[in-house]
C-alpha positions as CSV (number, residue, x, y, z in Angstrom):
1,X,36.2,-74.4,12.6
2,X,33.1,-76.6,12.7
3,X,30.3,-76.6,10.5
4,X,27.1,-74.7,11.3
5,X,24.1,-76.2,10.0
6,X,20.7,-73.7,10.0
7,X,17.2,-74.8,11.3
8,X,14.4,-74.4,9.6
9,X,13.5,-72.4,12.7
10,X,16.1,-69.7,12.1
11,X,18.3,-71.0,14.9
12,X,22.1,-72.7,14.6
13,X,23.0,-75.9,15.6
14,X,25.7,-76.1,18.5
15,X,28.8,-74.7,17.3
16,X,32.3,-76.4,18.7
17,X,32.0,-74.3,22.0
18,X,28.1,-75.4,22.7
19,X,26.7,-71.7,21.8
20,X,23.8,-71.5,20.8
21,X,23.0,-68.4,18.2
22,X,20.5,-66.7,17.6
23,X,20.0,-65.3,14.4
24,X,16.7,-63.9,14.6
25,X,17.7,-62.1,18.0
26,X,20.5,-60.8,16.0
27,X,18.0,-60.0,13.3
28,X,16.2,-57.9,15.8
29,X,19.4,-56.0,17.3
30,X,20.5,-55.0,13.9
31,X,17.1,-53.7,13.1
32,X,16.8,-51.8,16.3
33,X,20.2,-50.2,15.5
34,X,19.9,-49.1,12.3
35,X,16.5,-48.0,13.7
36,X,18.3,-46.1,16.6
37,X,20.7,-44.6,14.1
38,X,17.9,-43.0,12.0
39,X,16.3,-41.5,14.9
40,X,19.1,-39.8,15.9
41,X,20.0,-38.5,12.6
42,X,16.7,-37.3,11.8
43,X,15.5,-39.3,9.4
44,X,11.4,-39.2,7.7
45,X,11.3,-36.2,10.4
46,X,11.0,-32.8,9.5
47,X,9.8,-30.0,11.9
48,X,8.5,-26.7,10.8
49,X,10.6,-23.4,10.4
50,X,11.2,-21.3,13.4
51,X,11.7,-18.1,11.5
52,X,8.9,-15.7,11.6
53,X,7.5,-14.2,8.4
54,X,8.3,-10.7,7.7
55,X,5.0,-8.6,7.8
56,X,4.5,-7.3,3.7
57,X,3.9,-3.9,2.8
58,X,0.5,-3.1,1.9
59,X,0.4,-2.3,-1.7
60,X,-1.2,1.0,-2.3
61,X,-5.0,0.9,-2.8
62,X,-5.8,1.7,-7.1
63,X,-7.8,4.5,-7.9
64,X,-6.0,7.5,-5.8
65,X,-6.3,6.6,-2.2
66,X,-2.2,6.8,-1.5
67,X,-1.0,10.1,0.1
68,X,3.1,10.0,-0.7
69,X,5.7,11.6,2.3
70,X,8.9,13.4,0.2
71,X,11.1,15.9,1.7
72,X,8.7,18.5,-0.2
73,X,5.8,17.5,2.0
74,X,2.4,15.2,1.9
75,X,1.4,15.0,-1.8
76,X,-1.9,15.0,-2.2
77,X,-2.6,17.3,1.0
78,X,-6.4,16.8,0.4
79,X,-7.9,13.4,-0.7
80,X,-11.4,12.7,-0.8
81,X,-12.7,9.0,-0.6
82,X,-16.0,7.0,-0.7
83,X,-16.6,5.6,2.7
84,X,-15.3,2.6,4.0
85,X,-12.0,3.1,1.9
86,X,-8.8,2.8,3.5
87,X,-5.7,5.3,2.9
88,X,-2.3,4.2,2.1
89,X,0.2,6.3,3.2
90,X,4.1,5.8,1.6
91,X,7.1,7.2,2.9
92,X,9.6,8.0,0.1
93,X,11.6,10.2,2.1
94,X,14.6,9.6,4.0
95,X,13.5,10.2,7.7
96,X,11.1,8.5,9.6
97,X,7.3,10.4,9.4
98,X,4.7,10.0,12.5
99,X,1.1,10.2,10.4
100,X,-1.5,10.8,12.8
101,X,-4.9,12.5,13.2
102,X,-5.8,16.3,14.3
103,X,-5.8,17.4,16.8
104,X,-2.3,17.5,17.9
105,X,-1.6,16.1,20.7
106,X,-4.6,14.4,21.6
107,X,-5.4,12.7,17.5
108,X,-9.1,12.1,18.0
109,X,-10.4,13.8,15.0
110,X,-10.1,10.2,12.7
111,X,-8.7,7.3,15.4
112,X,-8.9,5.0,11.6
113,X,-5.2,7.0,10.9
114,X,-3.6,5.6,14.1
115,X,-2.6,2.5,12.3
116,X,-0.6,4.7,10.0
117,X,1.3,6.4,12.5
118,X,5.2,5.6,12.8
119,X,6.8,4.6,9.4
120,X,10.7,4.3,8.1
121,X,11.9,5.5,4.9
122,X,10.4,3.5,2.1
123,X,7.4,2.1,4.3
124,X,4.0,2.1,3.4
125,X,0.8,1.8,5.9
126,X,-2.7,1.6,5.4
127,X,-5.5,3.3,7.6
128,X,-7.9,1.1,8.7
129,X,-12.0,1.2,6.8
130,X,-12.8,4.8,6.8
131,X,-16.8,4.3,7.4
132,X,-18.0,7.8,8.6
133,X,-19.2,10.8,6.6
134,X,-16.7,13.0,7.9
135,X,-13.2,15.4,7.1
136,X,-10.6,13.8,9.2
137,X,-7.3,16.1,9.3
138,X,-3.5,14.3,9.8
139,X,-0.3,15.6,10.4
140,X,3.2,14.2,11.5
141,X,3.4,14.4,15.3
142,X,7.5,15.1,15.3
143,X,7.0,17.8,12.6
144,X,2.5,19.2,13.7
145,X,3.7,23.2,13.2
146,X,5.1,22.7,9.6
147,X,2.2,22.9,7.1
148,X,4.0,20.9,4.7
149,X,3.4,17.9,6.8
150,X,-0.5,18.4,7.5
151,X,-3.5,17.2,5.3
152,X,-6.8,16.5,4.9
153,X,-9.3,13.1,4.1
154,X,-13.1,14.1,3.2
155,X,-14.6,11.1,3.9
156,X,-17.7,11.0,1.5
């Protein structure tokens, strides 16, 4: 085996074949491997999480505005709020309730309870701002004959 001697340059002197090497060129392939190999393994780069955020539960407004769903019925069946309140409505029975305004089937009366409407057991749902003077009546649409399931906002 011959002896190599290096250049100031970087570069070999002939080895006993006449090859010239290179070492900065293989300088620059090792670099551009090793930077290869971190691309591919994802290295420095992180992308953000695909999975969606569940959608919280409101938590019920203080001061009385919740009107609570059990198997006895809507509890308070009257509530009276200031304007521009907003209702919470919680479901702690075990079947899905359908909170909507009066009139049934048509729910004009108070078009602020439609973003109650459909909610599983354990849900809650606010109304939206409650702004006019008014006495909106509700009911669930699956169950509008049954009393128990009817109620009343005065608006104030």
């Amino acid at each position: 085996m011959a002896a190599r001697t290096v250049q100031p340059t970087g570069q070999d002197t002939a080895n006993d074949d006449g090859e010239e090497n290179n070492l900065g060129v293989l300088a620059a392939a090792a670099l551009a491997a090793l930077a290869a190999l971190t691309i591919a393994c994802g290295g420095g780069s992180t992308s953000p999480s695909t999975n969606p955020t569940p959608t919280p539960t409101p938590t019920p407004t203080p001061g009385g505005l919740t009107i609570t769903i059990t198997s006895a019925g809507v509890s308070p069946a009257t509530i009276t709020v200031a304007r521009g309140s907003q209702v919470t409505f919680v479901n702690n029975d075990v079947q899905i309730h359908d909170m909507l305004s009066d009139p049934h089937p048509e729910h004009t009366d108070c078009p602020e309870l439609a973003s109650v409407g459909f909610m599983q057991p354990g849900q809650s749902r606010q109304s939206s701002n409650l702004n006019t003077a008014k006495t909106c009546g509700y009911h669930d649409h699956e169950l509008f004959t049954d009393p128990k399931w009817q109620g009343k906002i005065i608006i104030q």
